[in-house]
C-alpha positions in Angstrom: 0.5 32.2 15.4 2.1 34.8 12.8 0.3 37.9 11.7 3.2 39.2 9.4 0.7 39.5 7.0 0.9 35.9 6.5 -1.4 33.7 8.7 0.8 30.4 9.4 -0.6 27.0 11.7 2.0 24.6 12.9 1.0 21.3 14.6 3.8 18.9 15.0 4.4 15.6 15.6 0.5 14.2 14.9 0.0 10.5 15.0 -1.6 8.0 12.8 0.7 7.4 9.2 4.1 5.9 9.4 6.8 8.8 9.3 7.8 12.0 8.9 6.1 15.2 7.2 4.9 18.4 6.2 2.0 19.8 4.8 2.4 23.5 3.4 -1.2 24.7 2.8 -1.2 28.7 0.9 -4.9 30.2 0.6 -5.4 33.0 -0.9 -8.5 34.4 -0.7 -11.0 31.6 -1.3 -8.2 30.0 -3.3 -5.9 27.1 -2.7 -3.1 28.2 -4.1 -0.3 25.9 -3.3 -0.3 22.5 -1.8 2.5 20.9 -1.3 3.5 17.3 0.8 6.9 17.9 2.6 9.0 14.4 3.2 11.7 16.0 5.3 13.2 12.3 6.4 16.7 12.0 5.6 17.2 9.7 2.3 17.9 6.1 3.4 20.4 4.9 0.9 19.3 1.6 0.5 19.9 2.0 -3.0 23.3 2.2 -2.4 24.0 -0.3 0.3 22.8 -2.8 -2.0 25.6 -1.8 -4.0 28.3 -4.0 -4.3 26.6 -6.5 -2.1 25.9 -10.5 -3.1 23.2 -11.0 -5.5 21.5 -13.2 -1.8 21.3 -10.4 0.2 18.8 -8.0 -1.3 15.8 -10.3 0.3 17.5 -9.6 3.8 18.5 -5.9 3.4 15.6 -4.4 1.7 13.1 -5.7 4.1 14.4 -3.3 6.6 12.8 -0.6 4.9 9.8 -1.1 6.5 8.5 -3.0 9.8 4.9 -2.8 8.2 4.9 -4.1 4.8 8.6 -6.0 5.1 7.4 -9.0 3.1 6.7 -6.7 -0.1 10.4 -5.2 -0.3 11.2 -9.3 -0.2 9.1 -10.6 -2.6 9.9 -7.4 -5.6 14.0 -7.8 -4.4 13.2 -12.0 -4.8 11.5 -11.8 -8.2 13.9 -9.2 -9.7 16.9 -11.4 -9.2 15.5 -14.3 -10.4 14.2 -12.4 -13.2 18.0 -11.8 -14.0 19.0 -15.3 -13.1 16.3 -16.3 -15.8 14.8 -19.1 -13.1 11.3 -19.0 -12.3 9.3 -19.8 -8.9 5.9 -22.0 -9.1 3.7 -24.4 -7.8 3.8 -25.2 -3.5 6.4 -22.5 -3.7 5.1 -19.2 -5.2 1.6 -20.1 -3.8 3.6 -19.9 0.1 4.8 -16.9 -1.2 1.4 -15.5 -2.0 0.2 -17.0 1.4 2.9 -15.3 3.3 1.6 -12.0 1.5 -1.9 -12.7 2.5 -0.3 -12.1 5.9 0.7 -9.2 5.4 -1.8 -7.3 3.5 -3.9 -8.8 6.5 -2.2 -6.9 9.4 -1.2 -3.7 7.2 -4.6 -3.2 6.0 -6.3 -3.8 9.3 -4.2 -1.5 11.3 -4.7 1.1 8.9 -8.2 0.7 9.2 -8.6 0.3 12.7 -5.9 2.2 14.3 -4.5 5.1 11.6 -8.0 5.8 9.6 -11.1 4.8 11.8 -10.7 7.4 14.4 -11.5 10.4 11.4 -14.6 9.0 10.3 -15.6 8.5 14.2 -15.1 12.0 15.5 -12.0 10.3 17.6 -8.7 11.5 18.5 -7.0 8.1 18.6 -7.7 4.1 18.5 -7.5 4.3 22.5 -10.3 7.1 22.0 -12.1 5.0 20.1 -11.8 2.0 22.4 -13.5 3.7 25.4 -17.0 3.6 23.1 -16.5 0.6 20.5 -14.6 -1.5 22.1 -15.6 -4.7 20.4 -14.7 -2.9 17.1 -11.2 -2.1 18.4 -10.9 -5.8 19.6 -12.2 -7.2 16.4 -9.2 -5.2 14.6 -7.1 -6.5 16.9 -8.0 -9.8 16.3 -7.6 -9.5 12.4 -4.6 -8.3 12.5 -2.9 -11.0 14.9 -4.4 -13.4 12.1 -2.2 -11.7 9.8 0.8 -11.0 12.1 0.2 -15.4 12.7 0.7 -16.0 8.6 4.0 -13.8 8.7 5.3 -15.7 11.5 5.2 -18.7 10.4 6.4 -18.7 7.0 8.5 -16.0 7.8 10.1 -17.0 10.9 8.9 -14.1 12.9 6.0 -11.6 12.8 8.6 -8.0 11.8 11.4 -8.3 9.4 11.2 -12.0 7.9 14.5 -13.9 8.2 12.9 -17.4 6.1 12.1 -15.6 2.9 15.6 -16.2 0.7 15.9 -15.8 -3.1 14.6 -18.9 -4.9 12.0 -19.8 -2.1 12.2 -20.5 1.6 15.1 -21.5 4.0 12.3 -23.7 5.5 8.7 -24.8 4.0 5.8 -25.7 6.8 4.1 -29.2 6.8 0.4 -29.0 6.3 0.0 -29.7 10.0 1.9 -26.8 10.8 -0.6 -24.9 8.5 -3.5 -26.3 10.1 -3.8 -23.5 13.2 -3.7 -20.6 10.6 -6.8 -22.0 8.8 -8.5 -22.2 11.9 -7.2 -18.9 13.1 -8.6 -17.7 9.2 -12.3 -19.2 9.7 -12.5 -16.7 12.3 -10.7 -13.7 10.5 -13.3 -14.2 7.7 -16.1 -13.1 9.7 -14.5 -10.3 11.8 -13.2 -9.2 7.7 -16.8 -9.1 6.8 -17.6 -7.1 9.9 -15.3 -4.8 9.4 -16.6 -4.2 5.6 -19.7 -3.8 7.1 -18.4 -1.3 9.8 -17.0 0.6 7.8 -19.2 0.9 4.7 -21.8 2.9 7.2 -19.2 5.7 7.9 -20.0 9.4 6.7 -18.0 9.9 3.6 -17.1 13.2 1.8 -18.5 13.8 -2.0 -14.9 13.6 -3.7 -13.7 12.3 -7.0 -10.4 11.1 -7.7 -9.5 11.5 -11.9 -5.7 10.1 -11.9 -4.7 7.7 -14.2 -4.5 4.1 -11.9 -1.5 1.8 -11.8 -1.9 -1.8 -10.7 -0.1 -5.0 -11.4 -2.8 -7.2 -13.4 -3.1 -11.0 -13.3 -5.7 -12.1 -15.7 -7.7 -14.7 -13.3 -7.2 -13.6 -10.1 -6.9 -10.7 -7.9 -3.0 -9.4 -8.5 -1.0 -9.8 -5.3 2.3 -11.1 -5.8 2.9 -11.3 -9.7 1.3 -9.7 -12.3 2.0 -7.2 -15.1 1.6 -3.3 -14.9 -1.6 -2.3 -16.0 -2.6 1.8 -16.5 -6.8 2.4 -16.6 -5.8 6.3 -17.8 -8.4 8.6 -16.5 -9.6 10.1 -20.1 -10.9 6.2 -20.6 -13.5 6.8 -17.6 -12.3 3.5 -16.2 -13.0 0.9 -19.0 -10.0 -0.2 -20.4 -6.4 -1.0 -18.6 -3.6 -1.1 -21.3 -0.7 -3.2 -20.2 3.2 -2.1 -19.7 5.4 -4.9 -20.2 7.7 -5.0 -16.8 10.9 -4.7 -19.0 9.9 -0.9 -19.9 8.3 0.3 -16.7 11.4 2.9 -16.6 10.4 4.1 -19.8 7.3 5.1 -18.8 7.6 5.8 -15.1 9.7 9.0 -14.4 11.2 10.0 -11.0 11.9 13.6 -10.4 13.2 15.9 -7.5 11.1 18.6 -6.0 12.7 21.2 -3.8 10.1 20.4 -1.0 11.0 16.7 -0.5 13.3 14.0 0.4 11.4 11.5 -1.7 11.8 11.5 -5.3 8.2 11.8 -7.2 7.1 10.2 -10.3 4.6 10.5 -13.4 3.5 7.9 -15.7 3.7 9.1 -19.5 4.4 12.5 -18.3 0.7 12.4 -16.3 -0.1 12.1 -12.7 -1.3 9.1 -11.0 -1.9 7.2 -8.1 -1.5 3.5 -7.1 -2.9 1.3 -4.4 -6.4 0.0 -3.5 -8.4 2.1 -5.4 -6.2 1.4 -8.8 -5.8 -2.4 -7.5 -9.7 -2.1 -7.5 -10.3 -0.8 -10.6 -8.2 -2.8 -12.6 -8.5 -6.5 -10.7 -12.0 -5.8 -9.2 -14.0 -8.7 -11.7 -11.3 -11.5 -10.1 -12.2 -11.0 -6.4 -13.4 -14.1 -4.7 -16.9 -14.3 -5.1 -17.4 -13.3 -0.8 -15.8 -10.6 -1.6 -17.2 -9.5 -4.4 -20.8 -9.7 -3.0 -18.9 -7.9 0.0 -18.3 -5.2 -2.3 -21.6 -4.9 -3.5 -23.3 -4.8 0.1 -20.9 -2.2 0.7 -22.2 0.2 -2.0 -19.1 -0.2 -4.5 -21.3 -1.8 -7.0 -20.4 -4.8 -9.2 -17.0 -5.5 -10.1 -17.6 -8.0 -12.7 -19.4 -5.2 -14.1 -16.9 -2.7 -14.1 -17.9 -0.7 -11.0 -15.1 0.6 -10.0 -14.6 3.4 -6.3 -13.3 6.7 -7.4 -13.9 8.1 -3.6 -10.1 8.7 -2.4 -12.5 9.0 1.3 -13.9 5.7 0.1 -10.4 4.2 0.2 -11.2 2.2 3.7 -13.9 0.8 2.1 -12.1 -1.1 -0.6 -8.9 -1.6 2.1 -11.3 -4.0 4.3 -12.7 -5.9 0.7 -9.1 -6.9 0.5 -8.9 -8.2 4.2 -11.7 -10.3 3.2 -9.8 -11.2 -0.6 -6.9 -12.3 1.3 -8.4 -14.4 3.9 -9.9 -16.4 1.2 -7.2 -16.3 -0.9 -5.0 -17.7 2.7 -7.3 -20.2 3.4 -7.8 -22.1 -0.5 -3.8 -22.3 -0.8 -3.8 -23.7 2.9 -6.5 -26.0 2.0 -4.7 -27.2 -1.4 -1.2 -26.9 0.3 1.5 -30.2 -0.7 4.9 -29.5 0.8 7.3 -29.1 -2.0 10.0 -31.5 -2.4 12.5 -28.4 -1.2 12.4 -25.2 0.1 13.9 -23.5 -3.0 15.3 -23.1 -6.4 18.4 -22.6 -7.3 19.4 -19.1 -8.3 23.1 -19.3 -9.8 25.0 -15.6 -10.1 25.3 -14.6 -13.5 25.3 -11.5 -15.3 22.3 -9.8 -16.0 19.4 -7.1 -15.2 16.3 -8.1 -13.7 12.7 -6.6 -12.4 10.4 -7.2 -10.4 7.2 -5.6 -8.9 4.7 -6.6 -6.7 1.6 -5.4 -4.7 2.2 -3.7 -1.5 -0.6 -2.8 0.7 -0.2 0.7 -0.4 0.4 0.0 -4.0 3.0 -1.1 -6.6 6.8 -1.8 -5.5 9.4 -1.8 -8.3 12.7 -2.7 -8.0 15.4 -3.5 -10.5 18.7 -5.0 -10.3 22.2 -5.2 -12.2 24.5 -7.8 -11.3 28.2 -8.9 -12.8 29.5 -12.5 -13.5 29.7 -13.7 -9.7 26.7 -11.9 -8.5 27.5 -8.9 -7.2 25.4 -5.9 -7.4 26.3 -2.8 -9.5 23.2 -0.9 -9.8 19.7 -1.4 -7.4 17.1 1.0 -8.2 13.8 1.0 -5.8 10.5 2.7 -6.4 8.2 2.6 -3.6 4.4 3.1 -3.5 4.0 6.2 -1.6 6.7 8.1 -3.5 4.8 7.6 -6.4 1.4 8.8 -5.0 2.9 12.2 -3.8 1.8 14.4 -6.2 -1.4 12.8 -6.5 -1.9 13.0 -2.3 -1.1 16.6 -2.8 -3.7 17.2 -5.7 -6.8 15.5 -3.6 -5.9 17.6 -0.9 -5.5 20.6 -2.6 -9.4 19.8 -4.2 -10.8 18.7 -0.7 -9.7 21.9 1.0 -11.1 23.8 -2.2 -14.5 22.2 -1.8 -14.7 23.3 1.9 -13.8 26.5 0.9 -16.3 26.8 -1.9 -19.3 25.2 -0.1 -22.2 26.5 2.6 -22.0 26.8 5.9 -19.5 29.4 7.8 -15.8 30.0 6.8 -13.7 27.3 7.7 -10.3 27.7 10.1 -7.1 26.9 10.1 -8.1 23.8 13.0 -10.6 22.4 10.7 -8.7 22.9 7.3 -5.7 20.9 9.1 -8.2 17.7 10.1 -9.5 18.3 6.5 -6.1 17.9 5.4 -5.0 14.9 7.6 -8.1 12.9 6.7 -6.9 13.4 3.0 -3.9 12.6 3.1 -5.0 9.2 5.4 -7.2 8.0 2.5 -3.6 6.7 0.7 -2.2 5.5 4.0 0.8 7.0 3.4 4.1 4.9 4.5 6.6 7.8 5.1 9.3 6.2 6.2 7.6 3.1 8.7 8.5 6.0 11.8 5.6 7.0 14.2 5.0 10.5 13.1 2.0 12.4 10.8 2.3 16.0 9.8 4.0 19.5 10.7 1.1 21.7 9.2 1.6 25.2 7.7 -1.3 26.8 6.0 -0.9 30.2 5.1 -2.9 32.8 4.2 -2.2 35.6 2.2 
């Protein structure tokens, strides 16, 4: 503790969000006066490793990025090239592609819920905490996400970093026997999904409002996953009308920026702050859920979605993370049931010159990336934006207005201790993915 003249907390190393950060908290008086989100990682440089490399190898390289959400990194590096190559994937292929995202948004969202975000709304330390009293809970999280790790594996060839995914399709496609375990494995993920909406639709959740514009990928007909085109629903339309943003200008309209307090670059859309992720996906998809999980929804106090109900509860965010478990166990088990191996596991995706995009739905929100490739296929130019980089600013304004609202309501002044959980369960609510390390926050609030 510091008492020259400034009151300053520091906790390091907390667990429960993949990577490394800061939180820098200044209060003066009964005013939060600065917030700001500190990514103190060193930059990466995938960017530029992709540089000069074969227009095969993004697939390969980029899903080293993360262990968590590996599959997303493939699927936006796959579509941009073949987006430059001017081929498209469809039919038994793109839906195993979709399938093999299923997977994934399985095991990312269910260890958030279970094992990063549960613990907050249960008065519990950690998932091992939580164990001790609910241990059936824990095991049925467990179980879910096994069911998604199960998907990966066998599409992907193994459970963390993918090595089947290649650009055009698949090294190898499954035979529907070999797809019949996971739909078996599925029948039972459905009902511990719908458990777990029900678990945790009964938590305690903080009054809170989120007002930034929301950024999905839209796919008229069915909840966007894997392909889709960016959609904004700007805050000043309360939620009623997405306008779309053809793919081929999302860099006119989504700006990165440098801020002295972080490794990660931050981004607006049309000079306006934003956030993307579930509650966006929600917003804008929400009337093509399957119809189990839209009557999930309902039960689970979100309203209608055909209707236009959409959550604007960042605290809420859990909620409409374990409606998607349930949307992509349904969605997993009606391509499995309609699966027909294609005739081969890929297209062909010949070099040539060109620029391409593509953007898909990560658990945590929209992934961008972009390529530039010569005659033979070489890579010039790669450029990558990532969810969580683009939800840092709007992480640091809910925040900044959940620490206010403590400070302004009843009840006894609040310390540093309980403005640092306030903080932490905050910044859970968009399940930050730092850099896929094991680390949470350094906290600093000072007060002046």
């Amino acid at each position: 503790m510091n008492h020259r003249g400034t009151r300053v907390l520091r906790l390091d190393a907390l667990a429960r969000v993949e990577g490394e950060a800061a939180l820098h908290l200044r209060v003066e008086g009964d005013t939060v006066a600065e917030t700001r989100l500190r990514i103190y990682e060193p930059p990466r440089f995938f960017e530029a490793f992709l540089t000069g490399r074969g227009h095969t190898e993004p697939p390969d390289i980029t899903a080293r990025i993360c262990g968590i959400c590996p599959v997303a990194y493939q699927m936006s590096a796959c579509q941009a090239i073949e987006n430059a190559g001017g081929v498209t994937v469809d039919g038994p292929l793109a839906d195993l592609r979709r399938l093999l995202y299923c997977g994934e948004w399985i095991e990312s969202h269910t260890l958030h819920i279970y094992l990063l975000h549960a613990p907050d709304f249960l008065g519990r330390a950690d998932v091992v905490e939580l164990a001790r009293d609910q241990r059936a809970a824990v095991e049925r999280g467990l179980r879910l996400k096994q069911a998604g790790n199960a998907i990966v594996e066998q599409l992907g060839g193994r459970p963390i970093h993918p090595v089947n995914v290649r650009i055009g399709g698949f090294y190898r496609t499954p035979t529907r026997d070999e797809l019949r375990p996971l739909a078996e494995r599925l029948r039972q993920a459905r009902d511990d999904a719908l458990e777990t909406v029900r678990w945790v639709a009964a938590f305690d959740f903080p009054d809170a409002v989120c007002d930034h514009d929301l950024f999905a990928l839209r796919d008229p007909g069915r909840y966007a996953i894997d392909t889709g085109t960016p959609a904004v629903m700007a805050a000043a339309d309360n939620g009623r009308a997405p306008h779309p943003i053809p793919l081929s200008d999302f860099e006119q309209h989504v700006q990165e920026g440098q801020v002295p307090h972080s490794t990660a670059l931050t981004a607006t859309l049309d000079g306006r702050r934003y956030l993307t992720g579930p509650l966006a996906r929600y917003a804008i998809n929400g009337q093509w859920l399957h119809p189990v999980a839209a009557e999930a929804a309902g039960e689970a106090g979100l309203g209608d979605p055909a209707a236009g109900a959409i959550c604007d509860n960042p605290f809420r965010s859990i909620v409409v993370r374990a409606i998607e478990v349930v949307q992509a166990v349904e969605e997993a088990l009606r391509i499995i049931d309609g699966y027909e191996r294609p005739p081969r596991p890929a297209v062909e995706v010949p070099p040539r010159r060109g620029v391409g995009a593509g953007a898909t739905e990560a658990p945590r929100g929209l992934l961008y990336h972009r390529y530039a490739l010569t005659e033979d296929g070489t890579l010039t130019e790669a450029r990558i934006i990532p969810p969580t980089a683009q939800n840092q600013t709007a992480i640091e304004e809910d925040v900044r207005r959940a620490v206010q609202a403590r400070l302004d309501g009843p009840g006894p002044a609040a310390d540093d201790e309980e403005l640092t959980r306030l903080c932490e369960r905050a910044i859970r609510n968009h399940d930050p993915c730092i850099s896929c390390a094991a680390h949470f926050l350094d906290v600093t609030v000072e007060r002046a």
